[in-house]
Structure formats: C-alpha cells, structure tokens
N, C-alpha and C positions, 0 to 999 in steps of 0.2 A: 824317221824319228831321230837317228843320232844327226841328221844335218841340221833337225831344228835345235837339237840339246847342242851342236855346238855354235848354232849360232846365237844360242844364248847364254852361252859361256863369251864369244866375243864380244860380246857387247858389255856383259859384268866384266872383263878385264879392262875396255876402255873405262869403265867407270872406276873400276881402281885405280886406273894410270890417272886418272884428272882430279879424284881424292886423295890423293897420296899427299903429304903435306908437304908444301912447299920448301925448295929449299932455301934458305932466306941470305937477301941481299944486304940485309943492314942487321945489328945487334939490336933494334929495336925499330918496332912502330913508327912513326914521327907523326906528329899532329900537324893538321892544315887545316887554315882557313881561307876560301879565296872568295876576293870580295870584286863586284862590279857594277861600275859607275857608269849605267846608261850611258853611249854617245860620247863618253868624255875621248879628244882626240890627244890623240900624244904631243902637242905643242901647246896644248893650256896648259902646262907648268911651267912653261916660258913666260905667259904675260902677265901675269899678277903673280906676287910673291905667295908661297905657298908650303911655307914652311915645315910640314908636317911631308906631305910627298918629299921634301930634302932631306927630312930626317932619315924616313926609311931608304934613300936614294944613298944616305954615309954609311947606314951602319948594312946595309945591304947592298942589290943590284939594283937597275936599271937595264932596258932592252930599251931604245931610241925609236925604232920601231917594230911594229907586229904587223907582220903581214895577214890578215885574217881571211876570210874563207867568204867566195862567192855565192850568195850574194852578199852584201853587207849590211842584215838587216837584223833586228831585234834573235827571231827563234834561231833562222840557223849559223847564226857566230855563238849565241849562247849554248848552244848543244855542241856544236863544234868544241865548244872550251870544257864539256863535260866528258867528247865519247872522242877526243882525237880523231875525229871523221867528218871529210868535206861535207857539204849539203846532201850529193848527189847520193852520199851511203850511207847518212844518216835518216836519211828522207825526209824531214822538215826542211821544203826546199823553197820556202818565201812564208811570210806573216799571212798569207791567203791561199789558199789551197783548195783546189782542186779533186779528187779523183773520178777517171774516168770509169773506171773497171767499176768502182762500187757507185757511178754517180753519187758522190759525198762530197759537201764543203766543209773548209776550215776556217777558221778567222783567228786569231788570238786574241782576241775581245767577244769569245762566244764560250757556249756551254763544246760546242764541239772539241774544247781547246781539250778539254778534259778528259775526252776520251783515249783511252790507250793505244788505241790500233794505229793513232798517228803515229806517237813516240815510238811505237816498238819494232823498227828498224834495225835500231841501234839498242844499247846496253848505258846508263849513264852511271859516273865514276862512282856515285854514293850506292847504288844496287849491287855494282861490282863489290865494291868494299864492305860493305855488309854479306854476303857472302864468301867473302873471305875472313871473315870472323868478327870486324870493325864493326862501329859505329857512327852513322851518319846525321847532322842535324843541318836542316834548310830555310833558311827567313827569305820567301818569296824570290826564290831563283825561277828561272821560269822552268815549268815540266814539275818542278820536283814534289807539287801536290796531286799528281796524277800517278795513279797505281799501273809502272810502267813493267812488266813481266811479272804482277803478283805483287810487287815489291813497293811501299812508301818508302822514305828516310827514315831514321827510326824516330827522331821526332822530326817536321816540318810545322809552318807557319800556311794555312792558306791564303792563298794570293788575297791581296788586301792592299790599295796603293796608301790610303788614308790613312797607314799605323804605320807612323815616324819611326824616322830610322833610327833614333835611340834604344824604342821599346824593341826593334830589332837585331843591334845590337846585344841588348840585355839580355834577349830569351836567349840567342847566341850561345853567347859566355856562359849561362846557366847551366847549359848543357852541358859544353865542356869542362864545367866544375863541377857535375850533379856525383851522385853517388855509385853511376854507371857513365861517367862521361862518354864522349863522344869525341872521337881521333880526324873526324874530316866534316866541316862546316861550309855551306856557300851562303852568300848573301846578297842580297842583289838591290839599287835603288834608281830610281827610276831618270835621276838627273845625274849631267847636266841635257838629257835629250829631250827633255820637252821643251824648257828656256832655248835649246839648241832651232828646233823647229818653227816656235813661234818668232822668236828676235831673231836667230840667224847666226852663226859664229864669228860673222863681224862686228856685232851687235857689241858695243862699250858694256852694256846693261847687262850682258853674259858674263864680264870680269868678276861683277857681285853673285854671279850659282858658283863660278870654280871657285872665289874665296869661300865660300857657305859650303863649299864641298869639301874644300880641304882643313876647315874646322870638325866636319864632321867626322874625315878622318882619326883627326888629332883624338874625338872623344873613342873612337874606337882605340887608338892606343891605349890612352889614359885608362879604360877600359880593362884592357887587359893585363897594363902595369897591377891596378887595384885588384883585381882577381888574382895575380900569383904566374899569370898564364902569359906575360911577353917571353921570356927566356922562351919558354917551351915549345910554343906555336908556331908552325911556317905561315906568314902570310905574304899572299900574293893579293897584290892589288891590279885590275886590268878591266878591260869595255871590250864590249863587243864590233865598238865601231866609230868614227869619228863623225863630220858634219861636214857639209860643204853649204857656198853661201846660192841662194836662188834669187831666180830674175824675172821680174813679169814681162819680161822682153825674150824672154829664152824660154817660149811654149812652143810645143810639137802639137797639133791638132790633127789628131786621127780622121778625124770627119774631114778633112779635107781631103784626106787620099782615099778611102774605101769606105761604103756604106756601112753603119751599124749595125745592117741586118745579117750581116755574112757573118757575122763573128760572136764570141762570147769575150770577154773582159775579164784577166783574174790576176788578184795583184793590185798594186799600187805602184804608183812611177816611184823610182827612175827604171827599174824593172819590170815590164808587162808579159804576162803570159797570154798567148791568144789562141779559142778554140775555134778554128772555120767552120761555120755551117756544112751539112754534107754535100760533097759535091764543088765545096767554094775554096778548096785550100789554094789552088793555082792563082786564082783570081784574088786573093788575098794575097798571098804572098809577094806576087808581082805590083801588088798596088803598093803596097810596103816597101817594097825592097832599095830603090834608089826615091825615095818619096821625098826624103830631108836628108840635108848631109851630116845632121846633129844628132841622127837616128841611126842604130845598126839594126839590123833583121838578122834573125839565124832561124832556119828549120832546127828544131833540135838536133838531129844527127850533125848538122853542120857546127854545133856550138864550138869554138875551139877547146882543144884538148887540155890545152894548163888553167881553162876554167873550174874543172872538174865539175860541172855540171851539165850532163847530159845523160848520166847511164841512171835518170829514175823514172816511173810510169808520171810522178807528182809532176814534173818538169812538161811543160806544155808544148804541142807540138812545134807552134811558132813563139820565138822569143823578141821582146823588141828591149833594148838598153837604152837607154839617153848617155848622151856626155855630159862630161862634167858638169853640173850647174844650169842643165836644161831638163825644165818636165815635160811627161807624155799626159796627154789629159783627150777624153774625148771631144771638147772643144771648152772657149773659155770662160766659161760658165760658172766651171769651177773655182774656187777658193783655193789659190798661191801660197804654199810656205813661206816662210823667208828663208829656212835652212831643210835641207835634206840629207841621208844617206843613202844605202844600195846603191853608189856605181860600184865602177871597175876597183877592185880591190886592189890593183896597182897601183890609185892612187894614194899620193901620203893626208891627203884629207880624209881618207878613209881608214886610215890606221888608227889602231887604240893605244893606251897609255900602259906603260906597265911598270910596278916595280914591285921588289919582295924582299923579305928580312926575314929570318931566323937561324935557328941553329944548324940548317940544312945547306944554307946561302952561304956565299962570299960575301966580304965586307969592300963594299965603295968599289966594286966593279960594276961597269958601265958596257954592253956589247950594241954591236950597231943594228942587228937585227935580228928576227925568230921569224918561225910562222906559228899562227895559233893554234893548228893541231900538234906542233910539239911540245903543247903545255900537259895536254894529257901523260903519256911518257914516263913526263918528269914529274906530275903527282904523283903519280903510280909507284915512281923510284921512292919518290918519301916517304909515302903511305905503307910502301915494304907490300903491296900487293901487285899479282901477276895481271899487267895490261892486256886487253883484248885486240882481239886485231885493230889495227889503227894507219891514221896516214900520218902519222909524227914520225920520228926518228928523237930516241934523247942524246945520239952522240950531238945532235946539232946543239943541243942546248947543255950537256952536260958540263960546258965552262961555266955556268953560273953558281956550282954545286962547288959549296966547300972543300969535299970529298967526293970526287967522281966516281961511277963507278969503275970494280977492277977490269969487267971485259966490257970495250965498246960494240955495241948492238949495232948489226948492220942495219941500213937504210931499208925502211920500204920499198920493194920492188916496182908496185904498182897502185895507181891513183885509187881504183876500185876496189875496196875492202868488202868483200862481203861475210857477213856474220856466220858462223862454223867452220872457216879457214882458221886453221891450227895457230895460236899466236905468236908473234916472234918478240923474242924478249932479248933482254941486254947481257945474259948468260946463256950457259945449256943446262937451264933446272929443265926444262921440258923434256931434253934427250935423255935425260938418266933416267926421269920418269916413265917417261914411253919406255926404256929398255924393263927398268924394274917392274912397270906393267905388264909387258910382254911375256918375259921370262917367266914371273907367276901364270900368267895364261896357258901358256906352255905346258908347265909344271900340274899344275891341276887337272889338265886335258889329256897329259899321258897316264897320269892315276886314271883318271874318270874313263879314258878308253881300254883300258887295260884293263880294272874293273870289269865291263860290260864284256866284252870279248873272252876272258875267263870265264863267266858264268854263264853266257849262252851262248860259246865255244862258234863266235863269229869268225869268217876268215878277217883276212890283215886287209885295212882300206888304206890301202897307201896316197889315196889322192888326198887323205885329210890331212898330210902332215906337208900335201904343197899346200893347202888350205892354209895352215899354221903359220906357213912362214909370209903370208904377207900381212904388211904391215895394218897396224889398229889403224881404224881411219878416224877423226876426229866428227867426221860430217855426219856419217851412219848414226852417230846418239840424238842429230836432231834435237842438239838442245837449245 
C-alpha cells in the first residue's frame, strides 16, 4: 500500500516540477508569423527584381542558404519547420506512406492525410504554444487542420488550394487584431512549386510566379502596416524546398533491372521506397544495387547517417535516390516533370529562401547559412515558450537575434530525438524546476510518512528514502 501511495506521490511531484511556471527568457511574449512559399528556391531573388523580399532583406536578415531536412519534399520540410525534428523523428517520412505494422497508407491528397496517428510522432509549435498559454491561428499550413494530440490551432483555415492568398492573408491578420488575438500565425501557399513542376526552374515563364510572389508579398506587408501590426510581429519568410530542372533523357527504368512482381512501389521519384515480396528481398536488392550509376540503393539500416533517415518503422526497407535531375519511374510510360524536388538536400537547388524582420531580428544582416531544424529554437526563443526535444541548436542561429540570448544552449547531442526525452533549452529553467519539484516531493513524503508511521506505529522503511533520492524521471508521465 505505501509503495503504491508513494508512487503516486512521484508522479504528482513530476507533474508539479513540468507545471511550475516557467521562468521567463524575455519581458514579453513576441508575436510570429512564419509564412511559406511552396518550392521557392533561394536564388529566385536573384533573377527578377523583387523588391519587397529587399525590403524585408534592409530592414531585417537574410540566411543565403537553409540546409533543409531529408527528404526534400512537401510534409516533411513542412513539419520539420514546425517540430525542429528530421523526418526520421518526426515520422512524416515522404508525401506517400506506408505502414507496415498497421498495413496503412498515406498520401497527402487523401482523406488519410487527416488522420492524426500520422502527425503524432511529433508535437507541432502552434499545440506547444497553446499549452503554454498562447494563441495559435493557421491559413492552410499543412498538418495544422488535423486534431494532432487533441489539439487544433486555435483558429485554423481548412486546407483549401482555391481561396487566394489574400483572403488568407486577411483571416490572418484578423486574428491577430481580434479581441483575443493570436501571438503565432503560419501560412502557407502553394507556389512557386506547381509553375516550378510543370515549366521547370529554368523556365523564362517561372520569372512571372517569383514576380507574382513577391507582389504578394508586398500585400502581406501593406497588410500589416494597415492593421497596426508591422512594428509588432516577427515575420519569417522561408519554403520547404527548392526545384531542380528534369530531363526526358535522364529516366531510370525500374522494369529493366527487376520484375514488378517482387516488389511494392511507395513514393514518388526522385525518392523511392520499395517493399520486396516475401522471400524476394536478396533478389531485389541485388538486382538494384549496381543496375544504373544515376541510381543509389540502400537497405535501410545502410542509409547514411548524416541522412537522418533511417531510425523510423515509415522508412521502407529498401530505399532507391536518383541524382540530381534524373527520375525513377517504372518504365516510360509515364509523364516527365519538367521540374522536380526530393533529392539530396546537400544540394543548393534544393535549399529554400529565407528571410525575417521584426522587432526580434537584426537590421540588414545577411549569414551564409542555417539548417531548417534550427528554425524551431529560434521560434520558441520569440514565442517566450519552452521548446521540446528537437534536432536544432539556437546557438547556431542566435546571431540573427537583435538581442541574443544571455546563456548559449548547448548543441544537440544526438540526430534521434525521441518524444519524453527531458528538453534541453538555452537556460537551466528546467534544473531549478526539477530541484523546486523535487524538494516539495520530498517535503510532502516525510509529512505523509511520518503521518502514517505515527498512527499505526509502523517500523522505519529506510529503503523509501533511497527511493526518494532518485531523480523524477520525465519519461514515467508518459505524456
């Protein structure tokens, strides 16, 4: 009886040590908005003039490039820019999915998209923030009209590609002006990645979506000069991922090296996931593996390590890449892009654009690079709320910040973050916490056993006070 009363006392002490109120990194809140332009690659501000990306580029930062998270495709750079976590830990690990355990697919053009078991790997920044007291509003980010741990935004837009990006804009800003505003906004629109796909990023005809993109910009300023809310709001401007150009001379044709019957198909190129029939892995593998030179093969456990994709069940046993500017296709049959994403995220055709202004930013600083999971971080530092485990670091990016913070946060130890790992943050608000949990824990337990032991004149259990002294575990809450 008293080991289950005290192991119901540690667990109510962990839950006072992770309620206890934060101690706070800034004298206030900060407002964000972070917006993203499908596909837009970080060298379209170079070819057509584009004046509004210059504006925010004087009176704010620029990063020249973002390293972003493999693969380099629509969900997971977009979640990546929400939960600071590669693919492999946030589990949205390609636009098509798999699983094996549940025999379940995914698509992001299905009803499946919607369901939460996918998302909920991960934690995204608007569910954090809202539980840390905030306010979050979403105009068709992707995920964030999916009830991901119980949780919507507090208000969102459902996904909807046909309601112009003004009307999105507008609801937006409404929020943030309403009579319960709203401290963190995402927004999301769909180009330049569909013009990127159909013409190509070599395409002349593509100069007219980045000018059409950076007018729309400009009405999102104008936007929020006229509401009150430029001064006030951090916006970040950035994509999930850039374009490369394709070739109907640069196909891989699968049917040439191994039957279609051995395998399953999952994915779209330049990324292929492939399931061997039972019994047929060797035989697939080996038919693959030196088939094209324009081709990589990896068993899963073989993917390289600075991928960070291998440690999830969604990741398929056999993985096949393309190089640069070559598709996989099962023979040619099919219908050729002219433009693509998902390669290798080292490359710079595959990096996104970024830049941000507000009262959080430096003025007309320019750095040469980031990675996309250290954008999380640095929301977080603006937002004034405690980040979840992640694979960012803000010392990396904390030179963009007006005002850095006072203690720099060490780096992430390790690529695989998994969810109930204690968080590590850019202070020790968590170690005072854990102590001031503790210590009440403590405190209450010597009442409560001394209580019990006085009135029905127990002997002394001395093993409970080695019980005591070890530490609260974060994992045990299971939450």
């Amino acid at each position: 009886m008293l080991h289950l009363l005290f192991r119901s006392w540690r667990v109510l002490g962990c839950l006072l040590a992770l309620t206890l109120p934060p101690i706070s990194r800034q004298e206030k809140r900060g407002k964000l908005l972070l917006v993203s332009f499908d596909g837009f690659r970080w060298d379209y501000i170079n070819r057509v003039p584009t004046p509004n990306f210059d504006a925010i580029m004087k009176e704010g930062v620029q990063v020249e490039r973002v390293v972003n998270t493999y693969i380099t495709k629509t969900l997971p750079n977009h979640y990546t820019l929400v939960t600071g976590l590669h693919a492999e830990s946030h589990g949205m690990v390609a636009n098509e999915m798999f699983d094996q355990h549940h025999n379940r697919s995914f698509s992001m053009e299905g009803q499946s998209a919607y369901e939460p078991r996918w998302w909920e790997e991960a934690v995204p920044l608007w569910v954090t923030n809202q539980r840390a007291g905030g306010r979050s509003g979403a105009a068709m980010w992707p995920g964030s009209d999916v009830e991901i741990h119980g949780v919507y935004p507090t208000h969102y837009v459902p996904y909807n590609a046909s309601v112009p990006f003004q009307t999105r804009v507008e609801k937006l800003l409404s929020w943030f002006s309403g009579p319960e505003p709203i401290d963190f906004g995402v927004l999301y629109w769909e180009e330049p990645d569909e013009s990127g796909h159909n013409l190509g990023p070599e395409s002349p005809l593509l100069d007219v979506v980045i000018a059409d993109i950076d007018e729309k910009l400009g009405f999102l300023l104008e936007e929020l000069k006229r509401a009150g809310l430029y001064d006030d709001i951090n916006l970040i401007v950035t994509s999930d991922h850039g374009m490369t150009q394709l070739s109907s001379e640069k196909i891989i044709e699968l049917d040439s090296y191994v039957s279609r019957d051995l395998y399953t198909w999952v994915d779209k190129s330049p990324v292929v996931g492939i399931i061997p029939k039972e019994g047929a892995f060797d035989e697939v593998y080996s038919s693959l593996l030196n088939a094209n030179p324009n081709l990589y093969v990896y068993k899963r456990e073989d993917i390289p390590e600075h991928y960070h994709y291998s440690h999830n069940e969604r990741i398929m046993p056999i993985l096949l890449e393309a190089r640069e500017g070559w598709t996989i296709v099962p023979n040619k049959t099919r219908k050729i892009m002219l433009g693509n994403h998902g390669y290798n995220n080292s490359l710079a055709s595959m990096h996104p654009v970024f830049v941000a202004r507000g009262p959080a930013f430096q003025s007309g600083y320019t750095k040469d690079t980031m990675c996309s999971v250290d954008l999380y971080p640095l929301m977080c530092y603006i937002l004034g709320v405690r980040p979840l485990p992640n694979n960012g670091s803000l010392a990396s990016v904390q030179d963009l910040l007006l005002e850095p913070p006072p203690v720099t946060p060490p780096p992430t130890p390790t690529p695989r973050v998994l969810l109930g790992s204690w968080p590590k943050e850019s202070s020790y608000a968590w170690v005072v916490e854990l102590l001031l949990g503790t210590s009440l824990v403590v405190f209450f337990l010597f009442l409560f056993v001394k209580q019990v032991t006085q009135k029905q004149q127990l002997p002394t259990l001395p093993h409970i006070n080695r019980e005591i002294s070890k530490p609260l575990l974060y994992e045990e809450l299971q939450l």
